[in-house]
Structure formats: structure tokens, C-alpha cells
C-alpha positions as CSV (number, residue, x, y, z in Angstrom):
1,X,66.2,118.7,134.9
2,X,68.8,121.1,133.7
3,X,70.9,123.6,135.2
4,X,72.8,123.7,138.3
5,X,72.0,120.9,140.7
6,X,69.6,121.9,143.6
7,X,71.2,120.4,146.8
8,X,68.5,118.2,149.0
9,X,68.7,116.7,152.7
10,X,69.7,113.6,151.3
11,X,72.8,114.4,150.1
12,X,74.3,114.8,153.7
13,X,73.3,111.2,154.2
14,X,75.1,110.4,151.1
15,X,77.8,112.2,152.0
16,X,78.3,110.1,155.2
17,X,77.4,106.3,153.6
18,X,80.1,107.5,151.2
19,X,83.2,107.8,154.1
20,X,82.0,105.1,156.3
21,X,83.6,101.6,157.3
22,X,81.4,99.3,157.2
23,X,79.5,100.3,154.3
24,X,76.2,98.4,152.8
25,X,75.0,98.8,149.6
26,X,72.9,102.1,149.6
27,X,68.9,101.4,147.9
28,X,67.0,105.3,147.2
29,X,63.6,104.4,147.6
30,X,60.6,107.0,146.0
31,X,58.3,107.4,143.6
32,X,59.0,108.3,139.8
33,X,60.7,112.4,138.9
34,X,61.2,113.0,142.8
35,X,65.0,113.4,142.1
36,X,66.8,110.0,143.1
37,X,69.1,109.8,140.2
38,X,70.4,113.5,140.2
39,X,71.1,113.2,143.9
40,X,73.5,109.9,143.1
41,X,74.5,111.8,140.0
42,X,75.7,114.6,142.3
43,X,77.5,112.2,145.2
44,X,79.5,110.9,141.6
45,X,81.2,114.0,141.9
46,X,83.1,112.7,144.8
47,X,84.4,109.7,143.4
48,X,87.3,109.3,140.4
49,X,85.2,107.6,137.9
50,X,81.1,106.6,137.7
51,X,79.8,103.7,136.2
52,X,75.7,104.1,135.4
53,X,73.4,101.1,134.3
54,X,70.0,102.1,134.1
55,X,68.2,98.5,133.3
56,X,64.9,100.2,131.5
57,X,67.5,102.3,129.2
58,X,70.6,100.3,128.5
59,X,69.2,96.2,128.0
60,X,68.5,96.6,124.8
61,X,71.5,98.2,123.6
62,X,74.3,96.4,126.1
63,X,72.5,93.5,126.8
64,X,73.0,94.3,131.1
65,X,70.4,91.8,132.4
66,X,71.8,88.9,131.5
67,X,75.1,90.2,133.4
68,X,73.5,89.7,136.6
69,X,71.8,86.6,135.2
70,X,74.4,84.4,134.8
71,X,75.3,84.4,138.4
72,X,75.5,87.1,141.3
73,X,79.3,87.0,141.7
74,X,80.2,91.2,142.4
75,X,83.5,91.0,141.2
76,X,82.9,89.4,138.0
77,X,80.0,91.7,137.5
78,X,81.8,94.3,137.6
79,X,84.2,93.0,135.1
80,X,81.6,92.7,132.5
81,X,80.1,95.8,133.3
82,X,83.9,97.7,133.0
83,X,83.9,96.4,129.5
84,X,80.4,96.9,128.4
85,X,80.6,101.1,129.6
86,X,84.4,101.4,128.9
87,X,85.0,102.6,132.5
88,X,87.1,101.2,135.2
89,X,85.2,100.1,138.3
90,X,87.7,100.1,140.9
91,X,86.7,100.1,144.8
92,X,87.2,102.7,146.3
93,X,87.7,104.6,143.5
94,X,84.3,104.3,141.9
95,X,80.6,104.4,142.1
96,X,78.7,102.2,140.8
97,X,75.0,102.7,140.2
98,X,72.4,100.6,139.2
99,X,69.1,102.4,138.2
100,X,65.6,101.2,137.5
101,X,66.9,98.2,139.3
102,X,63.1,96.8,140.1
103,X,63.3,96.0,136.0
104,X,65.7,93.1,136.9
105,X,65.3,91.1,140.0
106,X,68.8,89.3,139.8
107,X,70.1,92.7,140.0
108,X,68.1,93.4,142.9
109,X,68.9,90.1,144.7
110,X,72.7,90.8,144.0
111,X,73.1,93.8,146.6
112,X,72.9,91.4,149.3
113,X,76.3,90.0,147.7
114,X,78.1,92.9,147.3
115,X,78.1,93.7,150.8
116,X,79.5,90.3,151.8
117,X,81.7,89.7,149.2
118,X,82.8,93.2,147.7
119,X,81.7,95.5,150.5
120,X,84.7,98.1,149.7
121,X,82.5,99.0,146.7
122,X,80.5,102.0,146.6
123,X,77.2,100.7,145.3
124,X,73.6,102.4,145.0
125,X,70.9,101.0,143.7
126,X,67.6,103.3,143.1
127,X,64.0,102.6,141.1
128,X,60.7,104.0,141.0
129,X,58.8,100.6,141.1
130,X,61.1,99.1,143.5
131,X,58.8,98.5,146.4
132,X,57.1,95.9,143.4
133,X,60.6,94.4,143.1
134,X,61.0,94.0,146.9
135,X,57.7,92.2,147.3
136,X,58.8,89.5,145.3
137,X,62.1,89.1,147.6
138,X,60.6,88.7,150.5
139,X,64.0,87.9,152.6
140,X,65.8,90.6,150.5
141,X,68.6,92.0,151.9
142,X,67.7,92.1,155.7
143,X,70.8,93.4,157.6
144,X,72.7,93.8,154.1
145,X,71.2,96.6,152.2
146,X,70.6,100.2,153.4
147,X,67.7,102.3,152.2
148,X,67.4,105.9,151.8
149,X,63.7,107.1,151.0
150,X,63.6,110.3,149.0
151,X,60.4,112.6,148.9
152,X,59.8,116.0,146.9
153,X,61.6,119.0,148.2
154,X,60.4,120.1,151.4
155,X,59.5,124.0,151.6
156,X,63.5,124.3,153.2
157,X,65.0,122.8,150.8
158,X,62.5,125.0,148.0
159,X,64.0,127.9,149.7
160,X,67.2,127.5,149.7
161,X,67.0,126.1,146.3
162,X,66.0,130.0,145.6
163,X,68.8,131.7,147.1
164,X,66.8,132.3,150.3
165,X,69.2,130.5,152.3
166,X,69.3,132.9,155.3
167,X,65.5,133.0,155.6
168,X,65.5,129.1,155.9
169,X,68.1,129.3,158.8
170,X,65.8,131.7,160.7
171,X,63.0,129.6,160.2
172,X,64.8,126.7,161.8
173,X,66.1,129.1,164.7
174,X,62.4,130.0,165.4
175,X,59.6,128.6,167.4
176,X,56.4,129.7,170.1
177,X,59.0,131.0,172.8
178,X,60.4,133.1,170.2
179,X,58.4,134.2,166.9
180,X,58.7,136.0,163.8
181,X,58.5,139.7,163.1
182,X,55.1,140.8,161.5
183,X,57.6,141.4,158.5
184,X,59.4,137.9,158.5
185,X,56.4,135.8,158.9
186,X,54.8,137.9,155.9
187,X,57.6,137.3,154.0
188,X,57.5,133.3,154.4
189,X,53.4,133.6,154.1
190,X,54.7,134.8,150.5
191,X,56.7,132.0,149.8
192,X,54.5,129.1,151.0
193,X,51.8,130.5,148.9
194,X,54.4,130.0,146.1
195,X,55.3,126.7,146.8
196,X,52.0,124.7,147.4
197,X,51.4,126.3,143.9
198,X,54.5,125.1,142.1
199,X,55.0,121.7,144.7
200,X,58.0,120.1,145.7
201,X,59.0,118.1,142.3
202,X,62.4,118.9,141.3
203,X,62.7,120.0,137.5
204,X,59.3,122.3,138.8
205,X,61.4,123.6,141.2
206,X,64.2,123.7,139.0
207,X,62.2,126.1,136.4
208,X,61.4,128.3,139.0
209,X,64.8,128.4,140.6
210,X,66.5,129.0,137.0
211,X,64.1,131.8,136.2
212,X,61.0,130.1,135.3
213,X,57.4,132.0,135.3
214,X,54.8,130.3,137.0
215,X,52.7,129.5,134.0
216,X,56.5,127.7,132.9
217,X,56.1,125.7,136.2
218,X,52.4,124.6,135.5
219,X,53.2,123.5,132.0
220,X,56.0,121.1,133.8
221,X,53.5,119.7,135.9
222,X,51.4,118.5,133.1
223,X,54.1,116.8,131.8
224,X,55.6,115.4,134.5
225,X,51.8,113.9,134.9
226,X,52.0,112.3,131.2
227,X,54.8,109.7,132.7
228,X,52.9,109.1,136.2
229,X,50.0,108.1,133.9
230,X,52.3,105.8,131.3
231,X,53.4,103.9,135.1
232,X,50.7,103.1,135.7
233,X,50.3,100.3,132.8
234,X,53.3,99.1,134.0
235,X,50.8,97.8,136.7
236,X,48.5,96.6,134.2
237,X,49.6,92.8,134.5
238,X,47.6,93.1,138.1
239,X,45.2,95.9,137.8
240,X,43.9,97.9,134.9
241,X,45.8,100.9,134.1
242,X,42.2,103.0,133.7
243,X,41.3,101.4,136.8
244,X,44.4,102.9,138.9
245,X,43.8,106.6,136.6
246,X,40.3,106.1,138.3
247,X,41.4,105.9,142.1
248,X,44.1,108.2,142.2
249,X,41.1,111.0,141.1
250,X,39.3,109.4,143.5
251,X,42.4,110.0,145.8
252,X,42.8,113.6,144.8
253,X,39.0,114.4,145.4
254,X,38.7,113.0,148.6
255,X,42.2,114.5,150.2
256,X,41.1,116.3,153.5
257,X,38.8,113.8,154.5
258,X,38.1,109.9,155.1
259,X,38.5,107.9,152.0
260,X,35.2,106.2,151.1
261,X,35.4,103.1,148.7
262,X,32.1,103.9,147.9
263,X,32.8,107.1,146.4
264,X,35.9,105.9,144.8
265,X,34.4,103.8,141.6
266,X,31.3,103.1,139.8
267,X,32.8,100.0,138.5
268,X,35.7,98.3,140.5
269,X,34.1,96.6,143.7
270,X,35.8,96.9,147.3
271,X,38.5,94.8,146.4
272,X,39.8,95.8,143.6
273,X,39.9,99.5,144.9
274,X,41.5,98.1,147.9
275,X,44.5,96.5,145.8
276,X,44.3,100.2,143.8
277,X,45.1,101.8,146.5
278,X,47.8,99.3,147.9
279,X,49.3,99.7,144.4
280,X,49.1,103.8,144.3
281,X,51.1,103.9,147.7
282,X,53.6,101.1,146.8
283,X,54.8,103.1,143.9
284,X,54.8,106.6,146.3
285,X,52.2,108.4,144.3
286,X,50.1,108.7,147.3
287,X,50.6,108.2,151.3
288,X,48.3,107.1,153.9
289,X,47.1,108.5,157.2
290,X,45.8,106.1,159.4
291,X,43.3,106.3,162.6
292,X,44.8,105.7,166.1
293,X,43.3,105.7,168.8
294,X,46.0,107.6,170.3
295,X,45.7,106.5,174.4
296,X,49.9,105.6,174.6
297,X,53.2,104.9,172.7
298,X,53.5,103.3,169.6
299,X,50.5,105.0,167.9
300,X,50.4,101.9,166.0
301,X,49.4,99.9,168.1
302,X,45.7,101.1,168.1
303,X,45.7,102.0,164.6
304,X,42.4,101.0,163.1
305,X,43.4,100.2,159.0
306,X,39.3,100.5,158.1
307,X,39.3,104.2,158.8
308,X,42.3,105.8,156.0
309,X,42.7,109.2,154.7
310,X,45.2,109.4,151.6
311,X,47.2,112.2,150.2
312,X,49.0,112.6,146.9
313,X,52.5,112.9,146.9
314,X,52.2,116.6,145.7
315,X,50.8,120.0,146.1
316,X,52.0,120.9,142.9
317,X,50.3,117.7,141.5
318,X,47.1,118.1,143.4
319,X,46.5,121.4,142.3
320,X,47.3,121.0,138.6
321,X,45.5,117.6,138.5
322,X,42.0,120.0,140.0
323,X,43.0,122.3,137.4
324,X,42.3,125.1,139.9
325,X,42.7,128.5,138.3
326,X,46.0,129.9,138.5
327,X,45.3,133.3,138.0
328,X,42.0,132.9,141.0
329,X,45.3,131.4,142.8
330,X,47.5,134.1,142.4
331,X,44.8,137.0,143.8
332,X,45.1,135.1,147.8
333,X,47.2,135.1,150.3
334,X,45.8,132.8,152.4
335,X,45.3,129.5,152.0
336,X,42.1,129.5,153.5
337,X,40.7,131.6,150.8
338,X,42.6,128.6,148.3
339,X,40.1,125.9,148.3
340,X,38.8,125.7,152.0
341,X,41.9,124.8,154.3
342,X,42.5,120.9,152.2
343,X,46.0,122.4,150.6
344,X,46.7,123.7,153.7
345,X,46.0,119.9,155.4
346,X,47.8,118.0,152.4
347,X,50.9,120.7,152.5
348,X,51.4,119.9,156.5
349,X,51.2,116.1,155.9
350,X,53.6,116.4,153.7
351,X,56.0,118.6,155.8
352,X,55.5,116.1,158.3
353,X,57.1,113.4,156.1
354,X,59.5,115.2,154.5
355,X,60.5,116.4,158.2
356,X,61.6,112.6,158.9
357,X,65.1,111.0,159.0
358,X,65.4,109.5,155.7
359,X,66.6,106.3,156.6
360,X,63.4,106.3,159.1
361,X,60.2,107.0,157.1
362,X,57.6,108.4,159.4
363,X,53.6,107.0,159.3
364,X,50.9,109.5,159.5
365,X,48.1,109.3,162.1
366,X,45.3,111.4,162.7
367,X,42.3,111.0,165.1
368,X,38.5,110.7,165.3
369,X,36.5,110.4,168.1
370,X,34.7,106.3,168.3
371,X,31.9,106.9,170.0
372,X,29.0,107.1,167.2
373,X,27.0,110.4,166.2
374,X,30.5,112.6,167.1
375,X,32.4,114.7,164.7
376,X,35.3,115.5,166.7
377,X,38.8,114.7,164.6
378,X,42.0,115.9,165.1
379,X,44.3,116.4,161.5
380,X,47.3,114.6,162.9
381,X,48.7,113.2,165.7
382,X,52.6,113.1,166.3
383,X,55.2,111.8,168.6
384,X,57.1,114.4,170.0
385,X,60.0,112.8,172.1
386,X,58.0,111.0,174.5
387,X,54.6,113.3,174.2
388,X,51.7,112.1,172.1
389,X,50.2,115.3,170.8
390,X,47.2,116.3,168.6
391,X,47.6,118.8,165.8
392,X,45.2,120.8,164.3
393,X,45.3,122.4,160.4
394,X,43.7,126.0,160.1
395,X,43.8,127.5,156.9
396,X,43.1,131.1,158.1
397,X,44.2,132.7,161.2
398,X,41.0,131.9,163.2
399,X,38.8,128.7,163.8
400,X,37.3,126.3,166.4
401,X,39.4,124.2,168.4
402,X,36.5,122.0,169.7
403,X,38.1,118.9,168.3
404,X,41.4,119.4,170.0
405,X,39.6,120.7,173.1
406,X,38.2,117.3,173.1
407,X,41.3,115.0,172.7
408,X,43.2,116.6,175.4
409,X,40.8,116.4,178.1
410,X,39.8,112.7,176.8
411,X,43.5,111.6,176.8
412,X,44.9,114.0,179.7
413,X,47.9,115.2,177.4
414,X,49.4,118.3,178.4
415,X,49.5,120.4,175.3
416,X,48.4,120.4,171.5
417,X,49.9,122.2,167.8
418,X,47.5,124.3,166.5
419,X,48.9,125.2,162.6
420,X,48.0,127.8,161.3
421,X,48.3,131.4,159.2
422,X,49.7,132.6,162.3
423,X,52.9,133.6,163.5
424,X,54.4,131.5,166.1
425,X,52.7,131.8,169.4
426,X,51.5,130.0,172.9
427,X,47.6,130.3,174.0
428,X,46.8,128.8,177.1
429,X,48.0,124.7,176.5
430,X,47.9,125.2,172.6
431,X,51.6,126.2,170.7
432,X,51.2,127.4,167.9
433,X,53.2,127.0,164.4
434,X,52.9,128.5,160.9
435,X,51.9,126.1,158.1
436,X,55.1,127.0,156.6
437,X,56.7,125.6,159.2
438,X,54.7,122.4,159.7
439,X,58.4,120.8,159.7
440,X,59.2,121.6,163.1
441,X,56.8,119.9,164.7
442,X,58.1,117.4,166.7
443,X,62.0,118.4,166.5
């Protein structure tokens, strides 16, 4: 990604592991391209020098493994590694960053030492396959490493990444008690039909940011999906690369709705998609939304794992990878009139995670109705401070609300979300938000 850096939530949460006491080594968590090493890159700019070891890049040429293989001492590593980059690593002074750090486990398993040996030491530690990493360490690090998880941009941060910086304050200044002009709320309509076009991935945004035409930003995609597919036989010790290319169509084809296994290969039996699908959302290419049964606090605790819907980690993606036509695109304004209200669904699942702290991941429920022959289902289902509340995805500006009708009076809550095309509003027990501000929900 070139040009000037795009600034992200994150980086306020940098900003403060930076200047505190009692610091732990920091571990960015995400999938591959969704901006991890810029963001560090950035926070570099705070410190007198930066020392960078990316293990996929730099073992063949300086030999860095074996560093951390010969022992997990912090102060001797970073001896070796001062001569090896030519840079003093001095603490307080410098940040140290170890990238692709899944590529060498006695890297990985060293972090817990730097915080109780050399904790004055600004250390971060990112990869894309480091969730594989971590399940091989299964004590790693509890109470001694810090993670960060980092998503595509989030429609703020896409609008302030163009220069729209007042019309993202305003959105988070608004809500039902007090909506958007007709003129406003057009005006963000515009945008969002931009964004779930273009996605949240940063060098997409980038090119659009810097200048880029849309047909720039769609040749981007395709090759930001050349090295998603190339991951993917870095899998290939446990599952077949094809195999994986197979379920994450499958994936793609059946966001909006239940996944079925039975729909999802011709060849691969149940367990084999099963462990598919584990690897997909391990590496952050896709995200689950599981079934609760929603009757009281934690939603987890009556969530049934059997019934999953999955989304891909992009709109951007998702669209490019259906190779819907971006001229038909380009002629709506409403989502509805898109492809049926599912980019609407995916956009707001997204929002939702994107929305949470990031040292807090959020997981994404939705809700069906058990008893057999009924249709009803609810999109998602949120915590709002102490409120269990159903939300409902409408693409256009109209639609039933049988489903949520349902849920309410079945789980005596007091209100539901219904998000849709229109403004903000209230009707009756229903408040409703924008898609474009899917975010909000629950603040």
C-alpha cells in the first residue's frame, strides 16, 4: 500500500500500550492484507529507532530463526538481532517487531519472556497464520501477552480515510431520538453504496482514497485474492489447498443463510468440510454466526454450534469473488435492488465486528425459531448493556417484521433494531438504524 498512511481505530490502542507501565508484549491478530504491519509501521514513528524481522522474508538471508532457537533469553536476542539489522535496540527507545511470527514457534513462545524478563521493551508481534501458531502453544502466554485483533476498515474509518471526516462525526452524534436530514442520510446512502462495492481492505481503500477509479479498486481485489488463494496451501499439510478453494465458494454462496454441508462439496464428506471450515475461520477469511436461543445473558450459553451461518471477511471480496457486474452495480442505489438484501446482511455483520473493542472480539448470534415447520429468524441478536435485543436486515426501506414480531413477544423483550435504507427513526417498540450505521448498535 502506498501513499500516505490511512489512520484506523487501532492505532489509538497503540497509542496507549505504547505510554503504559506495565506493559506486555502487544500480538495483532487478523487475517492476511487487513493492514497489521502498516499500523505497527505507523506507531514506529513514535519511537527513536525500529527494528523489523519478518520471519517468512528475512530467514533466508539473516538466518533469524535460529536466533530465537538457541534459547529464549530477550536480552541476548536482542543483541543478535542489533547486529544482524545494524540498528540499536534499546528499551525505551525502540520498537521491536516481529512479523510473520506463526513461521517460527520459538519466536512465538519467547513473548512470554520478554514480559518477565525485559518488559521495558516495546515488543509487537503480528502474523496472518498465527491463530495456527497459537494452537500448538496451548499455555501460550496466558496473563503475559496482550492481543489486538485487527479487521478491514469499518465504513468510519473508510470515511474518514476520504476526507469526509465531519460527516463521520455526525454519524456518530446521531441516532432514533435524533435523525438525519433527508439530505444527510442521502448523502451517507451514497457512500455506503461505495463502500460495500470497494470493501474495507486497506490498499483497496488506499486506491480509492489516493485517487483511484473504481475499475482501479476491482483490479486490487483480484489481486489481493491471488495471495488469499497461495495461503491456503500453506494449509495443505492438513487439508487440501483445492479442498479449502472449494469451501470458501461454498462459503460465499451460501452467505445470508444457514450453511449446509450438504451443499458445500461433492467430494469432501462432513468431516473434512467441518475441519475446512475451522481452518477458513482460524486464519480470518471467514467469521461465524451462531444460533442462540436467546432466553437470558451470556447468549452463549444456549448457543446451538449445529445451526452456523458464515460470512467472508469482506464485501469487497464477496462481490468481486461473485463477479457481480460492476457497471449493473453502479445504476442502484439501494442495496435491495444489489443482489436481494445478502450484501446488505454480510455489510451489518461486519459493522457489528468491526464496532467491537479490539482487545475484546465480539461473537455473532442470530436466531431461528426451534419449533419444527416455522420460518421465523431474526439476522442478529446483540447485547446492548444489559438488553438482549433482536435485529432485523432490510435491504430496502420496507418489509415484514413477522420474524421480529415473533421474538419479542416469545422472549418478552422490550424493543428490537430494525436496519434498514431508512433514516434513523422509532415505530412503535422497533428503533430503527441505517445500514450505514449498523455500528451503533449496541453503543
Amino acid at each position: 500500500m502506498t501513499g500516505e498512511y490511512l489512520k484506523r481505530k487501532v492505532d489509538i490502542d497503540l497509542l496507549q500500550w505504547k505510554d503504559v507501565e506495565n506493559r506486555k508484549p502487544l500480538l495483532l491478530r487478523g487475517a492476511r492484507q487487513v493492514g497489521k504491519s502498516s499500523t505497527v509501521r505507523e506507531l514506529s514513528k513514535q519511537f527513536d529507532s525500529f527494528v523489523e524481522v519478518n520471519f517468512e522474508r528475512d530467514d533466508l538471508k539473516h538466518n533469524v530463526k535460529a536466533v530465537f532457537e538457541r534459547g529464549a533469553d530477550p536480552k541476548r536476542i536482542c543483541n543478535e538481532l542489533s547486529l544482524i539489522y545494524g540498528m540499536p535496540i534499546v528499551a525505551g527507545h525502540t520498537l521491536l517487531f516481529l512479523d510473520e511470527i506463526q513461521a517460527c514457534l520459538p519466536a512465538t513462545s519467547s513473548l512470554r519472556y520478554f514480559y518477565e524478563e525485559y518488559p521495558e521493551l516495546h515488543v509487537i508481534a503480528a502474523g496472518s497464520l498465527l491463530e495456527f501458531a497459537l494452537q500448538e502453544l496451548p499455555s501460550f502466554g496466558v496473563g503475559r501477552i496482550r492481543s489486538l485483533f485487527l479487521y478491514p476498515f469499518s465504513f468510519d474509518e473508510y470515511l474518514r480515510a476520504i476526507g469526509l471526516n465531519m460527516l463521520a462525526d455526525a454519524l456518530q452524534k446521531a441516532s432514533p431520538e435524533k435523525p438525519f436530514s433527508d439530505t444527510i442520510h442521502h448523502k451517507c446512502l451514497q457512500q455506503l453504496s461505495r463502500f460495500v462495492l470497494i470493501g474495507g481492505m486497506p490498499e483497496v481503500v488506499a486506491t480509492h482514497a489516493h485517487g483511484g477509479s473504481l475499475l482501479e479498486c476491482q483490479q486490487v481485489l483480484d489481486d489481493l485474492m491471488l495471495p488469499l488463494y497461495n495461503d491456503f496451501s500453506k494449509y495443505k499439510e492438513r487439508v487440501p489447498s483445492s479442498r479449502l478453494r472449494e469451501i470458501f465458494a461454498s462459503v460465499i454462496n451460501q452467505t445470508g443463510g444457514k450453511f449446509t454441508y450438504a451443499h458445500a462439496s461433492q467430494r469432501a464428506n462432513r468431516l473434512q468440510i467441518k475441519e475446512s471450515v475451522e481452518l477458513l475461520e482460524l486464519a480470518g477469511i471467514i467469521y461465524s454466526v451462531t444460533h442462540s436461543s436467546s432466553n437470558g445473558l451470556p447468549l452463549a450459553a444456549e448457543m446451538n454450534t449445529k445451526h452456523r451461518k458464515y460470512l467472508p471477511l469482506d464485501t469487497g471480496i464477496y462481490q468481486r469473488f461473485l463477479r457481480l457486474d460492476l457497471g449493473q452495480l453502479l445504476s442502484f442505489e439501494s442495496l435491495q435492488q444489489v443482489n436481494k438484501g445478502t450484501l446488505a446482511e454480510l455489510f451489518v455483520g461486519l459493522e457489528l465486528l468491526k464496532s467491537a473493542p479490539s482487545t475484546n472480539p465480539t461473537q455473532l448470534y442470530y436466531w431461528q425459531r426451534e419449533k419444527q415447520g416455522s420460518s421465523a429468524e431474526v439476522d442478529y441478536v446483540v447485547q446492548c448493556n444489559t438488553d438482549i435485543v433482536p435485529v432485523e436486515v432490510k435491504s430496502g426501506t420496507k418489509g415484514s417484521m413477522r420474524s421480529m414480531a415473533q421474538f419479542l413477544s416469545e422472549k418478552k423483550y422490550s424493543y428490537g433494531i430494525r436496519c434498514s435504507m431508512e433514516n434513523f427513526g422509532m415505530f412503535q417498540n422497533i428503533k430503527i438504524y441505517p445500514i450505514y450505521a449498523a455500528s451503533k448498535i449496541g453503543k
